[in-house]
Structures are given as C-alpha cells and as structure tokens.
C-alpha angles and dihedrals in degrees: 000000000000090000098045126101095249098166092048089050087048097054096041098035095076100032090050090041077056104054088045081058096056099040080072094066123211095289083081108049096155104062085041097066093037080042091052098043092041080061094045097044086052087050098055086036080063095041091058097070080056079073098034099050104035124129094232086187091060110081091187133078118310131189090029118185121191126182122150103253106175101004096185092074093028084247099159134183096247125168141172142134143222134192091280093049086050103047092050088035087063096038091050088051098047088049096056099045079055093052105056089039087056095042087051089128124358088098127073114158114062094005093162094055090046104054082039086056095065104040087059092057087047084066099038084052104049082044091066100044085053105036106122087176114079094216088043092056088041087060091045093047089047103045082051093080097056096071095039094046095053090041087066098028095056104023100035139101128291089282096048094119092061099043103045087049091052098047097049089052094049086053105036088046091058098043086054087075084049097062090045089060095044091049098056096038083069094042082060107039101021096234135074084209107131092216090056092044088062094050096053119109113227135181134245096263096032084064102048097053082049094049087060098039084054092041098052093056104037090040088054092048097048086039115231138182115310102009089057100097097092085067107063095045079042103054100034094055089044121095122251092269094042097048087050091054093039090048094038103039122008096055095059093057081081095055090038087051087055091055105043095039115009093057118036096031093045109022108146082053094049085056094045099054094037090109102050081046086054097043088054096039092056088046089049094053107046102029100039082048087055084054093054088047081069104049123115103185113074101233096039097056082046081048094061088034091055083051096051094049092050088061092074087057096064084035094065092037098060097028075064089070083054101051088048108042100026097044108005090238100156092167077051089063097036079053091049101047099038095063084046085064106037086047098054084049084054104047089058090064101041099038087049099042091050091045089043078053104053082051097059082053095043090053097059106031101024094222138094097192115122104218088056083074140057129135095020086148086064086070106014097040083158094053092050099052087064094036087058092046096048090044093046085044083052091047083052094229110174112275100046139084090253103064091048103072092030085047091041088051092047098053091051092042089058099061079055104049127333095213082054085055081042103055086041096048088059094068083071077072112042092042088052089045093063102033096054093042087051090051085048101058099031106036107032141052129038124341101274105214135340095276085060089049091054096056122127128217121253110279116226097269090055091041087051092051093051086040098064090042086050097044079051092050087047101045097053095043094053109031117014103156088102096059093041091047099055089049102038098088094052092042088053093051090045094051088048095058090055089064090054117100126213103189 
C-alpha cells in the first residue's frame, strides 16, 4: 500500500462511512451501529501499514500528499506524518473502534446520528495529527468541535446543554488567537506551510505575541491550569463514548499543537515563558489532583485526575527549552519530550479504560455517585480485576503504562531543578491517594444495598473492550522500546530545533 494515499483514506473513510450512517436514518438503528463499527474497524485496518511501512530512520514526514487546495492564499492539502502523528493517528483509530464497541447500547434514540457522529470526528481528528498546512490543521481543529459538541449536547446528562456550551466556547475562544497568528505568520512569510513557518525568521517581540496566541488555544485544549474547567462539566454530562474520545484523543490535540507550533515557530519564546509553562503545569498536577481527592461523583473525580496527568505532559515539553539553552543537554530534552509523548500514549489508554470503566457501572445501576457503591467485587470479581489494574496504572504504579512517561518527565525535571522533580514526583502520592480511596469504596467491603447485590458481571463485549485497553496499559508498562522508537527520530529533530535561534 506504499503508493496509496493512506493518510487521505484515513481522513474520508470514516467521514464518508459517516455520512452512509446517517443516510439510514434512525428506523434502523442496528445496521447503523455494525455499519458504523465495520467503518471504524476499516479505518484502523488502514491505520495499521503507517506502522508497517514506516522509515524508522527518518525522523521527517512520511506518506506526504500535496495537492493545491485554495491557490489564491497558497492554502494547500498537505499531509505527512511523522512518529508523533503515528503514534497519535493508531491510537485515535483503536479508540474509536473501542468506543463504539463499548457504546453498543447504551444509546437508543438517534442512534444513526450518534455512531455518525463519531466517526466524523474520527476523521476531524486524524486531519489534525497529519495536517502539514497551517490553515488546513486550523479547519480540522475547528470542525472537531461540531461532533463533540452535539455528542454532549444531545446525548448527555440533565445538564448537557451547559456543558457542551461551555466546552465548545472555552475551545473555539482559544483557537480565535490561533487564526490571528496564523493570519499574521502568512502576512510575514507569504505561505501557511509548516515547513515554511519554521523557517521564518521572527523577531523577539513577534514571538512572544505568537507564543500567547498559540498558548491560549493549545493550553485550553489540553486543558491546563487555569483554562481546565470546561473538563469536568464536559466529561461528567457525556456519555460514556464521548467522555473516552474526549479523554483519549481530544485532549492530546493541545500537547500535539505545542509541539508542532509552540516550539519550533517560536522557540526563543518558548524559552522565555518555560518557566511560567512549568509554574502552571506543576500547579496543574498537584493541586487539580487535591481537588479530585474531594469528588463524589465518579467521572468527575477521573475528570480532574485525567487533568492532573496531562500536566506532566506541558511540563516535559517546556523543561525540554531548559535542558537545551541553559545546559546544552540535548539527551535532557529528548528525555523531556519523549515522556510528554509516551505519556500522552498512555493517557489515552488509561483515561479511556477508567472512564470505559465507570460506563460498565452507569449502564446497570444509572448513577455515578460513589456512596451508591461499595463491595461491587463481591459480585463482578471479573470487573474488578480490570477496575484495580486501570486505577494502579492511574496511580502510576511501575509495570504499568502509567509510571513510564511520568517516570520518563521526572527524570528529566530533575537535571532542571530537583525541587521541580520534587513537586512532580508528589503527584505519585496524591494519585495514589484518590484512586485507591475510589477502589476502596466502591469496590470492597460489604455489598453495600440490594442494587449493588444484583449486579451482573461484564459480558464479553464489554470484557473484549477492557481487555484491549488493558493489553495497551500492559505493553507499554512493561516494554516500551517499540512506541519510543518509533518516536525517537522525530523527538531528536524537535529538541534540536529548540536550541535554534531566530533572532
């Protein structure tokens, strides 16, 4: 498939497949969800020769496509990819496949619209990993929202109109200042090509009024201290499926925007402003992870987890700038960089297999609360098997995928500062603190009331589902030389552009 337009069938597949969904109408709600998977499950099918038949050597963009798209303004359908955008590219497609197997049904009204709904943002999604045009990524990164925002705002809880208001504000407000750098980028250099935006030469203060404009919208997406209330509200009113693509996915579309744009078009900023990244990173990690150790609703205390987790990711991108221009570390920054990136791989297996979890728990008993629970091993031992691994993998306890990238950031955070390591490292505790305290009281004990007696084990749609998230959560735990590999080229050529000066 070496001459096919892989990246091209990745992207329409499943936004044709959608619109095929949606052509069935909601009388027949059965062929639209095999429809649906049989789409998704091509798509990842597709998604699997990126891997096969990628130059692991080559740390620069692979499987290109060029065509002229809007010629006046030199706007072009580029795409490429590189060992980040594969990585993120498969993982976008498993999860997918995994969401609509573990949604299969827990939705009855619209079903066609709903299934169609995520395999448009499938394609939206994968758009934005292998945009190589600035405005091109901009459109995907925009259209994103649409599905999402309708997923919580028609299938959600009682409060999905807030929240999905709320959450598509917060992320098209920040993606405004996007557009305006964009906009004056090609003002300046006469091209939205990010290979040309890396090249142009731009000016201390030109770079810092970028840096923001950048920051604003990535920081809101990933989403970072003080721009991360939209999450919580986000994920509690989604349904299960929606709150497992935004939690696997979406979210890393911030950290992947840092590291396409942030760091190679406006490095000396970036290295400027570290500190301030750091600060609220830090912030981000140990006191949004106290305010999970509060929650009583079940999503809501993974919501603030998943937020906390995602902090170590900004923090290894921009201890990176640190380790290049302060100390000249380059094998610092590769370090850096390289556990933002496995953690964000890993996120997307534990965020989506916890909130997978809370699911299998919403569809037999209809609430999240925690104190409606307690004992629930005593009559899912199966379930809970997969609940403790996916909460120790949250804790990041070793062996699993969740210790790597935090392990991988502290490491490089010490040869910064030890009291940054220091302050890092304590979210081993506190995560540790609220996941075991949410196994205990829901899983342990005595059977709390006679809902919690009646439950029935996970069937084996559910059981494959958690079983692939789990296999995910495993591999990378316990041997992830395969995923850094196949990163490692494209993270060395990234932290030695940090060390590049434009002025």
């Amino acid at each position: 498939m070496s001459n096919w337009p892989l990246l091209s069938l990745l992207i329409w597949l499943p936004i044709v497949g959608g619109a095929l969904v949606l052509a069935l109408g909601n009388a027949r709600a059965s062929a639209a969800r095999w429809l649906a998977l049989v789409v998704s499950l091509a798509t990842f099918a597709i998604s699997i020769p990126l891997l096969t038949g990628f130059d692991f050597a080559d740390p620069g963009m692979q499987f290109a496509e060029k065509h002229a798209w809007v010629p006046a303004f030199k706007i072009w359908y580029s795409l490429g990819a590189d060992g980040i955008s594969v990585a993120l590219i498969v993982l976008t497609t498993l999860t997918t496949v995994l969401a609509l197997v573990g949604a299969w049904g827990s939705v009855e009204k619209r079903v066609s619209q709903y299934v169609a709904a995520f395999l448009f943002l499938e394609g939206m999604m994968i758009g934005v990993f292998c945009a190589m045009d600035a405005m091109l990524f901009y459109v995907f990164f925009e259209a994103m929202l649409i599905p999402m925002f309708l997923i919580i705002g028609v299938w959600g809880g009682p409060r999905r109109i807030y929240a999905s208001l709320k959450f598509f504000l917060y992320t098209f407000l920040g993606s405004v200042f996007m557009l305006i750098g964009l906009i004056y980028l090609y003002n300046k250099g006469g091209s939205f090509q990010l290979a040309d935006l890396y090249a142009l030469q731009l000016n201390a203060k030109e770079q810092t009024w970028l840096f923001f404009a950048f920051l604003i919208a990535f920081a809101v997406k990933v989403p970072m201290f003080p721009v991360h209330t939209w999450l919580p509200d986000a994920h509690v009113e989604a349904p299960t499926a929606g709150s497992v693509i935004l939690a696997a996915i979406m979210l890393k579309i911030g950290g992947y925007g840092f590291l396409r744009f942030s760091l190679p078009i406006v490095p000396d900023a970036g290295y400027e402003w570290a500190t301030l990244l750091i600060v609220l990173s830090l912030i981000g990690v140990i006191y949004v992870g106290l305010v999970a150790l509060v929650q009583d609703d079940m999503k809501k205390l993974i919501a603030y987890s998943s937020v906390s987790h995602m902090g170590f990711v900004t923090l290894g991108i921009f201890i990176a700038f640190g380790m290049m221009r302060d100390y000249g570390n380059l094998d610092g920054a590769r370090l850096g960089l390289q556990g933002a990136m496995v953690q964000m791989i890993s996120h997307g297996f534990v965020s989506g297999a916890m909130f997978s979890c809370v699911g299998v728990l919403y569809d037999r008993m209809h609430t999240r609360m925690i104190k409606d629970y307690g004992g629930v091993a005593n009559v899912m031992p199966w379930f809970a098997v997969f609940f403790v691994l996916f909460g120790m993998a949250n804790a990041g306890l070793p062996g699993t995928s969740g210790f790597v990238g935090e392990f991988m950031v502290i490491v490089a955070s010490f040869q910064k500062h030890p009291l940054i390591a220091l302050a890092a490292a304590s979210t081993l505790v506190i995560g540790a603190a609220y996941t075991l305290w949410l196994i205990k009281r829901v899983m342990y004990g005595e059977v709390a009331n006679a809902h919690v007696a009646e439950l029935k084990d996970i069937n084996a749609r559910e059981a494959l589902v958690l079983g692939v998230f789990a296999a995910g959560v495993l591999a990378i735990g316990l041997y992830p030389k395969p995923l850094t590999d196949l990163m490692e080229p494209s993270i060395a050529q990234l932290a030695m552009q940090l060390a590049n000066s434009k002025l």
